[in-house]
C-alpha positions as CSV (number, residue, x, y, z in Angstrom):
1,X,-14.2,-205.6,171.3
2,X,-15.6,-206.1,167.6
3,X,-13.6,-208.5,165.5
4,X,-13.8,-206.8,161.5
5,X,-12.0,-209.3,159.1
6,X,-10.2,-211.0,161.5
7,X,-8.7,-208.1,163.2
8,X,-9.5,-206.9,166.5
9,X,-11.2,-203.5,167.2
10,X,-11.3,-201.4,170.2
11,X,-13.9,-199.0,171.4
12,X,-12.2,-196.0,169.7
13,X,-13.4,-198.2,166.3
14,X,-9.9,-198.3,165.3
15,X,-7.5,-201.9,164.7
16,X,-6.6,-202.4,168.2
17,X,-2.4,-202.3,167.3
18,X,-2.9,-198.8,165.8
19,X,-4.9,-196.9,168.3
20,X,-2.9,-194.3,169.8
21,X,-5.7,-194.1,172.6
22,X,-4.9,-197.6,173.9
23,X,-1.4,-197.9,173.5
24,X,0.0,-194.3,174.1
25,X,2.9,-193.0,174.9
26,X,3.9,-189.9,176.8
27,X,4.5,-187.7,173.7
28,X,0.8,-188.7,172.7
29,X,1.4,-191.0,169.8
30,X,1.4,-194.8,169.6
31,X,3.8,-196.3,171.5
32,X,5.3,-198.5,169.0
33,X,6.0,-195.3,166.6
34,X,6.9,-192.9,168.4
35,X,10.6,-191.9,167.3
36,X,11.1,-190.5,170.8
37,X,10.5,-193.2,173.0
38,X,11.6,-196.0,170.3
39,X,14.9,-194.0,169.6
40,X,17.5,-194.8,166.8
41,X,21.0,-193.3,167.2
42,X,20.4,-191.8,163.7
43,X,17.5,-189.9,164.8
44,X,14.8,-191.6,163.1
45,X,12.0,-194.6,164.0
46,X,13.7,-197.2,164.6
47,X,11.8,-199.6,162.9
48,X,12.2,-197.3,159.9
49,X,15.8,-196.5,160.0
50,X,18.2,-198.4,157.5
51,X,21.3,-197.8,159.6
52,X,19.4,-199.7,162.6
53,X,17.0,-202.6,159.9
54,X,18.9,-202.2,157.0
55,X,20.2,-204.6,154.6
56,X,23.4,-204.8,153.1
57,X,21.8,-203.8,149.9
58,X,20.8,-200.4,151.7
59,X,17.4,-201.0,152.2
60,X,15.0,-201.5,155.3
61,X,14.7,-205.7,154.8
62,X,11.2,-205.7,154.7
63,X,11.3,-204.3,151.3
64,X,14.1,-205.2,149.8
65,X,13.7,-208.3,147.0
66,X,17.3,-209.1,147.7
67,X,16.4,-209.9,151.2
68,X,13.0,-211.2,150.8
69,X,13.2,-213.3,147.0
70,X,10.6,-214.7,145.7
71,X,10.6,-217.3,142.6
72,X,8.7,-214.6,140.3
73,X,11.6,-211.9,141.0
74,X,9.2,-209.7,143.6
75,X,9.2,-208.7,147.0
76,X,7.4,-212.2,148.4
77,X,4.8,-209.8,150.6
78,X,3.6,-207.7,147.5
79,X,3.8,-211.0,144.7
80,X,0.2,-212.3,143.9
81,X,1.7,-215.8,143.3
82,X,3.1,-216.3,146.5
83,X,0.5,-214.4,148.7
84,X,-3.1,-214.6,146.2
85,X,-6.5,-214.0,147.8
86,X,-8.9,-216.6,146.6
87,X,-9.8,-214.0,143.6
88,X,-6.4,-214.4,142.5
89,X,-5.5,-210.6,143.3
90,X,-2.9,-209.6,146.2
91,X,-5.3,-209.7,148.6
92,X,-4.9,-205.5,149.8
93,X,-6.0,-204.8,146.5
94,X,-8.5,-207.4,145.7
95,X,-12.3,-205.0,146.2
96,X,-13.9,-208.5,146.5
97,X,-11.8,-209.1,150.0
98,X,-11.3,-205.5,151.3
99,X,-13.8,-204.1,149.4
100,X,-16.7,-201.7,151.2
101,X,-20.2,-201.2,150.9
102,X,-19.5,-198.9,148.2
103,X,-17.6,-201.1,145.8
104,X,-14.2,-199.8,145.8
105,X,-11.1,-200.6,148.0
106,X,-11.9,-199.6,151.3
107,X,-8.7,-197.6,152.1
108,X,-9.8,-195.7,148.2
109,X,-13.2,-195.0,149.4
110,X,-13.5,-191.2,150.3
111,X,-16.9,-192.2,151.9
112,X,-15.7,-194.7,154.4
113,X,-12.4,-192.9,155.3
114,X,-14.6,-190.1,156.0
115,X,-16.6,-192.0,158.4
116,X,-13.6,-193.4,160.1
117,X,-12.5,-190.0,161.0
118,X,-15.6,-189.2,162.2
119,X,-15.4,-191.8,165.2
């Protein structure tokens, strides 16, 4: 099992949590997705569904700044203040920490999401 900026791989190449070939489910999708065997009475993921997560400001918590303040008025996950890489970026869009060989954002890069795929 490689281990690519701290996160685990598996031999499919893919983040160990999000292969569908190591955790599947019957319906052939990752297990912890899959609307059919993680079902809401509202017919949706659950884990997306603001009847089942939601907040009282009607919104899933995870992104609501109600819910999940911080002091500069932003959701605390997506505020550079609270959660800066050492470039003084929010680290998912800093190149210099998730940056590929091409220098752009890796999840931007046409070249390395194309060679992903390709595993």
């Amino acid at each position: 099992m490689l281990c690519v900026m701290g996160r685990k791989r598996c031999s499919h190449g893919k983040v160990k949590a999000n292969c569908a070939a190591c955790n599947p489910c019957p319906h052939g999708r990752l297990k912890r997705i899959c609307a059919d065997c993680n079902p809401c009475p509202h017919g949706r993921r659950k884990h997306h569904c603001t009847d089942c997560n939601g907040c009282p400001h009607g919104k899933l918590k995870s992104n609501c700044a109600d819910c999940n303040p911080c002091p500069h008025s932003k959701r605390k996950d997506s505020c550079a203040a609270c959660n800066p890489c050492p470039h003084g970026k929010l680290k998912r869009f800093c190149a210099d920490c998730t940056g590929c060989p091409h220098g752009k954002l890796r999840w931007r890069c046409a070249e390395c999401r194309r060679a992903s795929s390709a595993r």
